[in-house]
SERO-4910 file (N, C-alpha, C, O; in steps of 0.05 Angstrom, whole numbers):
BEGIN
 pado doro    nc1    nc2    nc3   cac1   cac2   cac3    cc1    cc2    cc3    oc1    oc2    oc3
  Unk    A   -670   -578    801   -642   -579    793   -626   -595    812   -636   -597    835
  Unk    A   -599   -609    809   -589   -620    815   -593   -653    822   -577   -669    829
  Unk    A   -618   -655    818   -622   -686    817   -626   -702    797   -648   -711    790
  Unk    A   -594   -707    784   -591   -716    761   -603   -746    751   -619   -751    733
  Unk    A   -590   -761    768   -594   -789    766   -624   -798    758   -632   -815    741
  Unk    A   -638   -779    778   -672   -796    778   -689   -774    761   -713   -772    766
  Unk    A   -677   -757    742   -686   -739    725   -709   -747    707   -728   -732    707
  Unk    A   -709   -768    691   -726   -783    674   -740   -808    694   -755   -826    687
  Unk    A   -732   -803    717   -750   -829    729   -775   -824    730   -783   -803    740
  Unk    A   -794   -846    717   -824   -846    719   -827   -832    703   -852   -835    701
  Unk    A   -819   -814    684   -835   -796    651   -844   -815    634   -828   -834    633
  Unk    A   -867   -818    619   -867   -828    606   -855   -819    575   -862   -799    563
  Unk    A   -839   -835    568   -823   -821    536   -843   -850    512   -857   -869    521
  Unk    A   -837   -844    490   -848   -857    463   -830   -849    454   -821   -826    455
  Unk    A   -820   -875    438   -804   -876    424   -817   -892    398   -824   -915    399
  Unk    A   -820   -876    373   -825   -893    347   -796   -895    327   -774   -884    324
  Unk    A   -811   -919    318   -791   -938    312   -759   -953    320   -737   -957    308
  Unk    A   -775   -959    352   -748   -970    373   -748  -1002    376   -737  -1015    394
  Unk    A   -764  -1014    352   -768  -1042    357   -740  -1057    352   -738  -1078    363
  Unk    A   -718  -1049    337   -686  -1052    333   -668  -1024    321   -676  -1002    311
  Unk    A   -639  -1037    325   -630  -1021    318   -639   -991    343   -657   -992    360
  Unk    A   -613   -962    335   -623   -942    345   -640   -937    356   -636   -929    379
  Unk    A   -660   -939    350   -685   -938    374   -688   -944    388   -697   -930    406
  Unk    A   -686   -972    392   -686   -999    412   -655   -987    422   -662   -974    442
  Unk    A   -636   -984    421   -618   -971    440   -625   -949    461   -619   -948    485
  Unk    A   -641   -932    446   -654   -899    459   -669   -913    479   -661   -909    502
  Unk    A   -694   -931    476   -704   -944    491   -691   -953    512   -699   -943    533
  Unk    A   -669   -975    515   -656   -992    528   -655   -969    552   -667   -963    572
  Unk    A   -640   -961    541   -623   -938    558   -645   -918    575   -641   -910    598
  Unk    A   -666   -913    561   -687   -890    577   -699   -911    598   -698   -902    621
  Unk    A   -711   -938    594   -714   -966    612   -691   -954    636   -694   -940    656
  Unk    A   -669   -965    623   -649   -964    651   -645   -937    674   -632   -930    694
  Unk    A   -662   -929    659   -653   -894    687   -675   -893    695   -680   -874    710
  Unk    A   -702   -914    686   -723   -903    702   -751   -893    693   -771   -890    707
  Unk    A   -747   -889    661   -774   -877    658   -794   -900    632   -788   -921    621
  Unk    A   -804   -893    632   -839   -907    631   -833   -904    598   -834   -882    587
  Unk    A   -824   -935    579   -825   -916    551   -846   -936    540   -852   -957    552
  Unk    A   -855   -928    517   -874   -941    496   -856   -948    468   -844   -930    456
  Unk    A   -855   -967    461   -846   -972    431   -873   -962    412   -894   -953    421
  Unk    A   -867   -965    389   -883   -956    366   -872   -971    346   -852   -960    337
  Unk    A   -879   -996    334   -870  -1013    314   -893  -1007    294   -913   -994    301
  Unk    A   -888  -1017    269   -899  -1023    248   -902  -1054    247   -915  -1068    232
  Unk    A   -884  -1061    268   -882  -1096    267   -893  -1106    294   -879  -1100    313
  Unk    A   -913  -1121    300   -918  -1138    319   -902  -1149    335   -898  -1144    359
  Unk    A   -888  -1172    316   -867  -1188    323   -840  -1168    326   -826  -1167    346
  Unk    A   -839  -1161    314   -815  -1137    331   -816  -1123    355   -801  -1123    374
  Unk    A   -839  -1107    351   -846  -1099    394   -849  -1123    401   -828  -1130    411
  Unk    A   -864  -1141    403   -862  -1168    420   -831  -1170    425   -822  -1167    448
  Unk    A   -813  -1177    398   -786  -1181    405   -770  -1164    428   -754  -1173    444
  Unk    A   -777  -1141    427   -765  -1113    432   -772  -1113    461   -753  -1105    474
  Unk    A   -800  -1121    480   -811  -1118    491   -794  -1139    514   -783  -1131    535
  Unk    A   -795  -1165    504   -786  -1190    508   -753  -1175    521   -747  -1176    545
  Unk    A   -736  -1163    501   -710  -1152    514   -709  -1133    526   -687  -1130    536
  Unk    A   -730  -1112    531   -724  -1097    554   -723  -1110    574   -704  -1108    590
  Unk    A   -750  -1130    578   -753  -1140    605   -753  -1119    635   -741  -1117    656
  Unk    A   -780  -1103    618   -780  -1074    640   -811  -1080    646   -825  -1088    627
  Unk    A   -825  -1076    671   -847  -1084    673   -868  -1051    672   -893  -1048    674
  Unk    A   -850  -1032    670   -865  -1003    652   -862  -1001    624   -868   -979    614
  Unk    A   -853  -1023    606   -853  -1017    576   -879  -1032    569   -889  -1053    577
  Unk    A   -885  -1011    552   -909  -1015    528   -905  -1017    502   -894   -997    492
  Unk    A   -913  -1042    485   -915  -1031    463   -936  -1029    442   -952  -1047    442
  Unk    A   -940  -1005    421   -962  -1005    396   -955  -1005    377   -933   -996    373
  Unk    A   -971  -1019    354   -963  -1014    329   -988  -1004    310  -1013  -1007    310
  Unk    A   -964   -988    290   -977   -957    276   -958   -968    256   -939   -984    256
  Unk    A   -975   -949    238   -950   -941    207   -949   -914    205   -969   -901    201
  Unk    A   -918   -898    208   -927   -874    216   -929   -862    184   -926   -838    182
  Unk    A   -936   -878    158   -949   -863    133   -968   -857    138   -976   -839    123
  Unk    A   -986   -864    156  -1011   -865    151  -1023   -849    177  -1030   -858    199
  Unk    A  -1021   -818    164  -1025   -793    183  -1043   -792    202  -1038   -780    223
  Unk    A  -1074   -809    197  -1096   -803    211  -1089   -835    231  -1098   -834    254
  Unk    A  -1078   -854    225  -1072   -878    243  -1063   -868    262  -1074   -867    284
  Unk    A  -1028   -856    252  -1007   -858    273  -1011   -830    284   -992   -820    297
  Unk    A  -1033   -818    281  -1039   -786    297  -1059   -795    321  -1059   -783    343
  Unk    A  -1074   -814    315  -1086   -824    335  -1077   -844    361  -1087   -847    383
  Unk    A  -1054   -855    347  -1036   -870    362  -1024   -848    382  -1025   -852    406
  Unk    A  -1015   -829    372  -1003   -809    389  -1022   -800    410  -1018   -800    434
  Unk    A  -1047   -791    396  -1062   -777    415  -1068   -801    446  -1066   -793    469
  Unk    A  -1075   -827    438  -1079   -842    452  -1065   -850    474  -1074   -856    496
  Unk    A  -1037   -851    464  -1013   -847    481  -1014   -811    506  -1007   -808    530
  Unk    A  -1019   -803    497  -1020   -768    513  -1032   -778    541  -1039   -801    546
  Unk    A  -1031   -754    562   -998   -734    561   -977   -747    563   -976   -761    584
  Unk    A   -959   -747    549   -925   -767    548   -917   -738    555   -929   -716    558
  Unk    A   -888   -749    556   -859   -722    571   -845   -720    545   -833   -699    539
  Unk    A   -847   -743    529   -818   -736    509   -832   -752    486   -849   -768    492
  Unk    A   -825   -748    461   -817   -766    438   -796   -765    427   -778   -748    426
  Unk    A   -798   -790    416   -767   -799    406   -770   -809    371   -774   -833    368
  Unk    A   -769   -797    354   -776   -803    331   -746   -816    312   -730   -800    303
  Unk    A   -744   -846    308   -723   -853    289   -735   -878    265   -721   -892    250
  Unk    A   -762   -876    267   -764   -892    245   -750   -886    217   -745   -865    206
  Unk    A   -747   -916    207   -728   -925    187   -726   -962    180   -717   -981    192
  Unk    A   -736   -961    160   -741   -990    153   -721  -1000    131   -721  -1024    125
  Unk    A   -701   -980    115   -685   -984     96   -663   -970     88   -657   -951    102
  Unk    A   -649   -973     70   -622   -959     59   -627   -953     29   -636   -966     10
  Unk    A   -617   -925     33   -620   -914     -2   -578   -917     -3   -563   -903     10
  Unk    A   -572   -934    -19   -538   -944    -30   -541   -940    -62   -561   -941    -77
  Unk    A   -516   -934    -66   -522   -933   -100   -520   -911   -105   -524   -890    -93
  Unk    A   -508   -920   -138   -517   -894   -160   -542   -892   -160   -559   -909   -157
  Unk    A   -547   -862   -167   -573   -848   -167   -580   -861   -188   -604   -866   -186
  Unk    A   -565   -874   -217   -585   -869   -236   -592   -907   -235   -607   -920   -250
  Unk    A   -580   -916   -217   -593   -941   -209   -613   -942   -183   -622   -963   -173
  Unk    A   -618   -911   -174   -644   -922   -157   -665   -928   -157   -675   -912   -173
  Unk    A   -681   -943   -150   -706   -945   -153   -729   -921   -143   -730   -922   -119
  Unk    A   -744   -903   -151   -758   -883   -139   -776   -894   -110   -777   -887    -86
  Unk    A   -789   -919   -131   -811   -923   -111   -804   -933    -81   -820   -932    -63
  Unk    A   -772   -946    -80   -758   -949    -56   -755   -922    -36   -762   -915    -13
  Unk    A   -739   -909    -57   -740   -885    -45   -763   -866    -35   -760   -854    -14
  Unk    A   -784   -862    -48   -804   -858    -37   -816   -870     -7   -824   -856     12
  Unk    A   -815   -881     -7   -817   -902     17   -807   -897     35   -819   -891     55
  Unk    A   -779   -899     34   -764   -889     62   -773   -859     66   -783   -851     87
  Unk    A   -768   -842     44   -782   -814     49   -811   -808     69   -818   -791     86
  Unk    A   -823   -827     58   -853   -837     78   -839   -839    111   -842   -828    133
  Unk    A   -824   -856    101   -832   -868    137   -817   -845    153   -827   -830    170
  Unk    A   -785   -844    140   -772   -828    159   -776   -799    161   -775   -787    182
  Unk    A   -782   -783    132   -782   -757    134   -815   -743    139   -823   -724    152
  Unk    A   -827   -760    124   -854   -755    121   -862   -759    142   -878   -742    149
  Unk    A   -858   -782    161   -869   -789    186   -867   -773    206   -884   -767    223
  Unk    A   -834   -766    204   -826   -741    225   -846   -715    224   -859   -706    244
  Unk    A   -846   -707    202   -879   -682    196   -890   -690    205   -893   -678    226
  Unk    A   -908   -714    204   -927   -714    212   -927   -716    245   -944   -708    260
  Unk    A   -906   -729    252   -904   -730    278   -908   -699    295   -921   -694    315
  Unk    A   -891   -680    278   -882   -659    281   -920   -643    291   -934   -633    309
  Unk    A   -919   -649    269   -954   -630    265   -979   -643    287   -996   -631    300
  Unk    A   -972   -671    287   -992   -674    318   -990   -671    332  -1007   -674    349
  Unk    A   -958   -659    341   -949   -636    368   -964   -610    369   -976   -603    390
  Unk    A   -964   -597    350   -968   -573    340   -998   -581    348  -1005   -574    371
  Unk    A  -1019   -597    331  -1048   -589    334  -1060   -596    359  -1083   -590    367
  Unk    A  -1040   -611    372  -1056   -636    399  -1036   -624    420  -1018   -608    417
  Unk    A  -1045   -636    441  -1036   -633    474  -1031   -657    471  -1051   -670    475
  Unk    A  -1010   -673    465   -986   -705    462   -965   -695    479   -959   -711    496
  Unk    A   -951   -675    479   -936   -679    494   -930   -654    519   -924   -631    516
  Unk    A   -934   -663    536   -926   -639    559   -917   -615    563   -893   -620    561
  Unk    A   -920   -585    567   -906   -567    560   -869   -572    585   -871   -576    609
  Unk    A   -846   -569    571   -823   -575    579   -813   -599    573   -792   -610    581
  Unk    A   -834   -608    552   -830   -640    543   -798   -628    511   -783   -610    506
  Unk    A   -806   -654    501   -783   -655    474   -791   -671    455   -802   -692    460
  Unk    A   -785   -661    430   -789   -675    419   -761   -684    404   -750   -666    391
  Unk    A   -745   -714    403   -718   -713    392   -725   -730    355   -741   -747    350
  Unk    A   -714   -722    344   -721   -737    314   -686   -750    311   -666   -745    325
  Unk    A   -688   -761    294   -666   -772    277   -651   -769    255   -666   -776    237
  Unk    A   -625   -760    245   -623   -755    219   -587   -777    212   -577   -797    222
  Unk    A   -581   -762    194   -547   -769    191   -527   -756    183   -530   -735    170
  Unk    A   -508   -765    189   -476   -748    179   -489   -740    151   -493   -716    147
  Unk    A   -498   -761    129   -492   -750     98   -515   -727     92   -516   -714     71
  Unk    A   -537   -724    121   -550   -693    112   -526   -670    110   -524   -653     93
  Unk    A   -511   -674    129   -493   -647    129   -463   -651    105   -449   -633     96
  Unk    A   -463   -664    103   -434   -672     78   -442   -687     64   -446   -708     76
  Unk    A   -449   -689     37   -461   -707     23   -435   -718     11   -414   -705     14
  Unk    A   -433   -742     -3   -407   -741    -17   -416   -747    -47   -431   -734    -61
  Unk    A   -405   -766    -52   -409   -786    -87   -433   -805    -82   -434   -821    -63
  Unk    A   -448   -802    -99   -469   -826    -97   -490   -818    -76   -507   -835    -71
  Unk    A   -490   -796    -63   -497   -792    -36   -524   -773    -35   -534   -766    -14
  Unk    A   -536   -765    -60   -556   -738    -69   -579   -747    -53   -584   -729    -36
  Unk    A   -597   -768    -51   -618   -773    -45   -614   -782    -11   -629   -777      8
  Unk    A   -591   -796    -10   -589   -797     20   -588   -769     37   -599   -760     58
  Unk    A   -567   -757     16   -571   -724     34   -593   -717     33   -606   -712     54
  Unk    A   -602   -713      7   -638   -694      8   -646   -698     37   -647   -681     55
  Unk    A   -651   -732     38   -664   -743     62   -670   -739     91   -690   -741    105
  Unk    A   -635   -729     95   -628   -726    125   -620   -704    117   -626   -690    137
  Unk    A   -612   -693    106   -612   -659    108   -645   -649    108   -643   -625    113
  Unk    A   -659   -651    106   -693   -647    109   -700   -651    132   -716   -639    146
  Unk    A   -684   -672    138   -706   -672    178   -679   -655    189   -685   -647    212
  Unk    A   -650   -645    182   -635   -625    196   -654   -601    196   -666   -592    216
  Unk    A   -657   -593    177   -684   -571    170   -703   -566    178   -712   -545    186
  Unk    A   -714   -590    176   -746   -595    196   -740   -586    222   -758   -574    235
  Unk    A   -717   -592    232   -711   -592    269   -714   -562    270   -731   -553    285
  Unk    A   -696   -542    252   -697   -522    261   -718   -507    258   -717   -488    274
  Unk    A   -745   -508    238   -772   -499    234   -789   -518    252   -813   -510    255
  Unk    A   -783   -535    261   -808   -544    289   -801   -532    310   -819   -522    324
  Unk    A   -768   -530    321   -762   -518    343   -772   -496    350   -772   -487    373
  Unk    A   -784   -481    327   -786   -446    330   -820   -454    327   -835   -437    336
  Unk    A   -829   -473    316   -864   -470    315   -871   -483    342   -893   -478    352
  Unk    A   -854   -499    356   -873   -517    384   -858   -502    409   -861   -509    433
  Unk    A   -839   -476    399   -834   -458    422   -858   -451    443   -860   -452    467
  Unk    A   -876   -441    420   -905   -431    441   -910   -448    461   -917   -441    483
  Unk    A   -907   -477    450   -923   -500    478   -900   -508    488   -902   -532    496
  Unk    A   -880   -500    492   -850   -505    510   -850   -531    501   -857   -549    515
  Unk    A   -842   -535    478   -835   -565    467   -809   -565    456   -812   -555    434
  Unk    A   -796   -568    458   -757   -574    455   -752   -588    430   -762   -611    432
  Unk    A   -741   -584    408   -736   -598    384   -711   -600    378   -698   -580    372
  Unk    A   -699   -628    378   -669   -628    370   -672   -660    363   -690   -676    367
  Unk    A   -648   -661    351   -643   -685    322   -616   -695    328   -599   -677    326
  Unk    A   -607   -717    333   -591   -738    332   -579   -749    308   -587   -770    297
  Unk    A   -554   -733    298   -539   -741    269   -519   -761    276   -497   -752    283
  Unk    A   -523   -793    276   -502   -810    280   -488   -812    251   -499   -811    229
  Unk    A   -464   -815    257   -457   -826    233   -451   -854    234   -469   -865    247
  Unk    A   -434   -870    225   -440   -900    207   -442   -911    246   -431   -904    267
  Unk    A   -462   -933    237   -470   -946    262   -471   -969    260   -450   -967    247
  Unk    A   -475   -999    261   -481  -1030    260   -507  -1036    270   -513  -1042    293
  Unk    A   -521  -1033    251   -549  -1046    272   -552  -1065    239   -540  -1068    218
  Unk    A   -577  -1076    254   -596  -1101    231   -593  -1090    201   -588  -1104    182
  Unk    A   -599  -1060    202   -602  -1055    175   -587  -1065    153   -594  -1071    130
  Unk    A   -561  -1068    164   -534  -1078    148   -541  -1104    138   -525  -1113    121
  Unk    A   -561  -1118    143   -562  -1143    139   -582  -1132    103   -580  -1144     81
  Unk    A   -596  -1110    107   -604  -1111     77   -589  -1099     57   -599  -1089     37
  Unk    A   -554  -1101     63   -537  -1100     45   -540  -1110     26   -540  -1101      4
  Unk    A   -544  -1137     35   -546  -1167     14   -505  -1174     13   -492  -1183     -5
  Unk    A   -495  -1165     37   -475  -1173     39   -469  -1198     55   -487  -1206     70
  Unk    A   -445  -1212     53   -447  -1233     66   -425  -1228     97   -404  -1214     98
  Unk    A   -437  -1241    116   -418  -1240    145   -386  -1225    144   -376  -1208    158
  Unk    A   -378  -1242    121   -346  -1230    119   -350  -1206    108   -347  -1188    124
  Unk    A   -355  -1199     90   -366  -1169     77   -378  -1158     92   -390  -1141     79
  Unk    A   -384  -1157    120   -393  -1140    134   -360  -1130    153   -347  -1110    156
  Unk    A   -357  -1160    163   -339  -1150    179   -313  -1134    171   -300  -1119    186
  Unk    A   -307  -1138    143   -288  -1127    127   -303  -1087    125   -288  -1067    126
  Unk    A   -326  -1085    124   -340  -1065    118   -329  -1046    148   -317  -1024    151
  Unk    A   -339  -1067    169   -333  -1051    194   -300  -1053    202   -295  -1048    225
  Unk    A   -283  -1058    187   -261  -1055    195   -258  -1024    177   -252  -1002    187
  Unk    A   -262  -1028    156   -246  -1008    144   -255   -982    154   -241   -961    155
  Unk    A   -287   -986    162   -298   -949    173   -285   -952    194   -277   -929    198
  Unk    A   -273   -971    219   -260   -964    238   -232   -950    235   -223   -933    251
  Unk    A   -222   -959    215   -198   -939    214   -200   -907    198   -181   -893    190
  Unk    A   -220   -902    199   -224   -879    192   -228   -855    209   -223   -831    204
  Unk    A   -237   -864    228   -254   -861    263   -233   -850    270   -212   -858    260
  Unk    A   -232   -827    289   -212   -824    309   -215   -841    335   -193   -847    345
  Unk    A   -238   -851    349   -240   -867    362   -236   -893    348   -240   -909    367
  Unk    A   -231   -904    334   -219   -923    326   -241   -952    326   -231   -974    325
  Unk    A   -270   -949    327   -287   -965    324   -313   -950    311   -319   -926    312
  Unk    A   -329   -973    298   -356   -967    298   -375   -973    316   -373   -993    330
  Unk    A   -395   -955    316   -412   -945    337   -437   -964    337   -450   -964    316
  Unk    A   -444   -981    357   -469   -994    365   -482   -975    373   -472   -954    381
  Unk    A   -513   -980    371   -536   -966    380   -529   -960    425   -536   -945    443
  Unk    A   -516   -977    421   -514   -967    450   -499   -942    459   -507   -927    478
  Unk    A   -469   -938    439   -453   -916    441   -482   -884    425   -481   -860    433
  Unk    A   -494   -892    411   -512   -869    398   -534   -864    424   -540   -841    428
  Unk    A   -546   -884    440   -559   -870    453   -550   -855    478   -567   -852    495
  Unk    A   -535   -848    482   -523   -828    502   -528   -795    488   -523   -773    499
  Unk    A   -541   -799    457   -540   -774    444   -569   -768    451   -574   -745    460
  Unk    A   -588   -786    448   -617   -782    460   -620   -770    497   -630   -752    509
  Unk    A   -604   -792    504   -610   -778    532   -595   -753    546   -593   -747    570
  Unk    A   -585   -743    523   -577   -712    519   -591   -703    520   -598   -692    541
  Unk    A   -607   -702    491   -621   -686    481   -655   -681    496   -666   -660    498
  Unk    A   -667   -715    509   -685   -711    527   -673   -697    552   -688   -679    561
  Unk    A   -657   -700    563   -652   -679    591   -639   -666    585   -619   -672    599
  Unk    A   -632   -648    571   -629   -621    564   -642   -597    569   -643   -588    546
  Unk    A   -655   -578    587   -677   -570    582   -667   -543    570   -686   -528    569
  Unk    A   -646   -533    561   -641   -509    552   -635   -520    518   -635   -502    501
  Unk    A   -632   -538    512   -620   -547    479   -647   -541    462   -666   -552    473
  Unk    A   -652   -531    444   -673   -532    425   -668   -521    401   -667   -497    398
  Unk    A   -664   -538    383   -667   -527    347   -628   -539    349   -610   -525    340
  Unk    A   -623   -561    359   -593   -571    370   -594   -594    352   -612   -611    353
  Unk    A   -573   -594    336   -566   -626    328   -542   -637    332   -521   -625    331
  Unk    A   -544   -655    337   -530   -673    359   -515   -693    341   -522   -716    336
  Unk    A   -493   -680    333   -480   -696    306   -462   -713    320   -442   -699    325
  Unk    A   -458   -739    330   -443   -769    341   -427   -782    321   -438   -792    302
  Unk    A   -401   -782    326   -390   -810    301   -387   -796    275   -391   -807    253
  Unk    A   -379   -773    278   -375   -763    240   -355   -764    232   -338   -746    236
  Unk    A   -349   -789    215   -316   -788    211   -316   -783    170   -335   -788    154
  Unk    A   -295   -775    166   -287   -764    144   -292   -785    119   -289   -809    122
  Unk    A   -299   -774    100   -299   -796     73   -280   -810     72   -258   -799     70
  Unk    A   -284   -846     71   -253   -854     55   -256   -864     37   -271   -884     40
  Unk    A   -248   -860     13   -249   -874     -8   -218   -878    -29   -201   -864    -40
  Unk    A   -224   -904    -28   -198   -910    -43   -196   -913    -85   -193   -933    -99
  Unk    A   -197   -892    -90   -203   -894   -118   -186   -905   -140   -167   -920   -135
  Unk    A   -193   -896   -172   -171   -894   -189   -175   -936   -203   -185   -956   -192
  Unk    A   -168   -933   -217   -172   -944   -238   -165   -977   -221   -174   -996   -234
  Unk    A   -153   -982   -201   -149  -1005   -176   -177  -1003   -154   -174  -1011   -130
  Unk    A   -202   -992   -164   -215   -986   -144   -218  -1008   -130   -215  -1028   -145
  Unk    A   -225  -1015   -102   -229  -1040    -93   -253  -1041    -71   -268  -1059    -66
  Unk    A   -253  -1017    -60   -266  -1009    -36   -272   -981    -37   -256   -963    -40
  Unk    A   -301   -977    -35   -315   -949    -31   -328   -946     -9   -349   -959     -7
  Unk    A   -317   -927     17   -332   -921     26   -347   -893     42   -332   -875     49
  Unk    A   -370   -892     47   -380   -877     61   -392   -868     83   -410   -879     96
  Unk    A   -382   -845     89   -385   -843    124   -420   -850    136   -424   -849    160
  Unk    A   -439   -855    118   -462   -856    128   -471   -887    125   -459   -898    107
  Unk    A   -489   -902    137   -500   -920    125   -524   -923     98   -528   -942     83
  Unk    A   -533   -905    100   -555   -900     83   -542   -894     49   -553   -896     27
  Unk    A   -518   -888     56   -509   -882     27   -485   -909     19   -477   -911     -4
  Unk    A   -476   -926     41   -461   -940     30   -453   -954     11   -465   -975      4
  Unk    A   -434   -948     -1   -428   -973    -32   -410   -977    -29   -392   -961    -26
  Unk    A   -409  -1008    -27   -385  -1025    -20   -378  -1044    -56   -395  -1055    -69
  Unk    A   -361  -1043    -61   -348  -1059    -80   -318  -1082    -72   -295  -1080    -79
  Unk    A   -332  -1102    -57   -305  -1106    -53   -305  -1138    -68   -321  -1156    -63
  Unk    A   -282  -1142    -87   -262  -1173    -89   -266  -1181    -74   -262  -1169    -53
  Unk    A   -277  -1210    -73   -268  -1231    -53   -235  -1235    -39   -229  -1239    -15
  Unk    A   -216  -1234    -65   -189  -1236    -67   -184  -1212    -49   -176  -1226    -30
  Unk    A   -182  -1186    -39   -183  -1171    -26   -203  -1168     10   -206  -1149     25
  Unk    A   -212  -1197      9   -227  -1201     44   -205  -1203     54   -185  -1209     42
  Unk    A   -207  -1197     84   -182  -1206    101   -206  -1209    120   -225  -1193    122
  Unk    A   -198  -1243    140   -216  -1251    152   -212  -1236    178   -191  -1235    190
  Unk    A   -242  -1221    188   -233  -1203    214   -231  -1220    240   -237  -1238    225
  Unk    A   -229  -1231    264   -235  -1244    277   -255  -1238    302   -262  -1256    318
***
């Protein structure tokens, strides 16, 4: 106790799916205080990328698909004894009316993010992966806990790993393993780019959730990982979600609709007029 600073120095942590975006923040940040992390891509060229910007000469990286239970269970074991995991894989956005989604999209993300987390979950449980006093942190979002319009399958989603947190916390009690979940709400990473929106439509996007904010901006992966390195040096938090950035629905309705939006990324639907951009600078 009391030696805060050099707390995570030298642990080794794993972090899956930190090759951009959120993860790659959690990473950055666990790099800078000291401890030993591993990426976990599905992409080569992304940990290469990822690897390339830490520019930490204790980062490692592997690539796994965490659908694929007997792969990325082995990946884990191979990685052991680690101190922490850090679970935020996520390769997409469920936006939209439900009765325009695609299943097999949705399925998919359910794979990587929710499904993966189980599985992640359960090779704690059967294996010695992670240290007893270790953690395990997962990922979820604002629209698990408030769903709004348009928002059913994004909630299912992240309301399921809110859930999951609190039924792993109480099953990996026995091996002193710590379970808590990181609920950001609306954030800017790459993902935004599979809007299929264009530069100004983004920046117009991030103006308007900024005025919604009581802090008065949206949140880079850098402001979210201060919620991970909570939740890894915490040693009393377990079955804790760590809700960052939850700002209130705004939506501007009624028969002038022009702009819809929502406090999560995963559920966003943006409708906006060109005639209605205002160029942000």
């Amino acid at each position: 106790m009391g030696n805060y600073a050099d707390k995570l120095r030298g642990q080794d942590i794993v972090l899956v799916g930190a090759s951009t975006g959120i993860g790659y923040g959690a990473a950055a940040a666990l790099a800078d205080v000291g401890a030993k992390v591993t990426i976990i891509s599905s992409s080569r060229s992304k940990t290469d990328a990822a690897l390339k910007r830490l520019n930490s000469p204790d980062a490692k990286g592997v690539v796994a698909d965490v659908r694929d239970e007997e792969g990325f269970t082995k990946t884990l074991q191979s990685l052991a004894p680690i101190d922490h995991l850090v679970f935020s894989a996520v390769d997409n956005i469920i936006r939209g009316k439900l009765e325009d989604l695609s299943l097999d999209d949705a399925k998919h993300l359910f794979g990587v993010k929710f499904w993966g987390a189980v599985i992640a979950g359960k090779a704690l449980l059967k294996y010695d992966i992670v240290r007893p006093g270790g953690s395990l942190t997962l990922t979820s979002g604002t629209v698990g806990l408030n769903p709004g319009k348009g928002a059913a399958v994004g909630g299912a989603l992240n309301g399921g790993i809110l859930t999951l947190t609190k039924g792993l916390a109480i099953d990996l009690a026995a091996k002193k393993i710590r379970v808590n979940t990181v609920v950001p709400g609306i954030v800017k990473t790459e993902l935004w780019d599979k809007l299929g929106k264009s530069i100004e439509e983004q920046k117009e996007m991030v103006y308007q959730a900024s005025q919604s904010l009581p802090v008065g901006f949206v949140a880079t992966p850098e402001h979210i990982a201060e919620a991970y390195l909570y939740t890894i040096r915490a040693d009393y938090a377990t079955g804790t979600l760590i809700t960052i950035g939850k700002s209130q629905q705004l939506c501007f309705c009624g028969h002038r609709d022009d702009f819809v939006w929502y406090h999560d990324l995963h559920v966003l639907d943006v409708a906006l007029k060109p005639q209605r951009l205002k160029k942000i600078e």
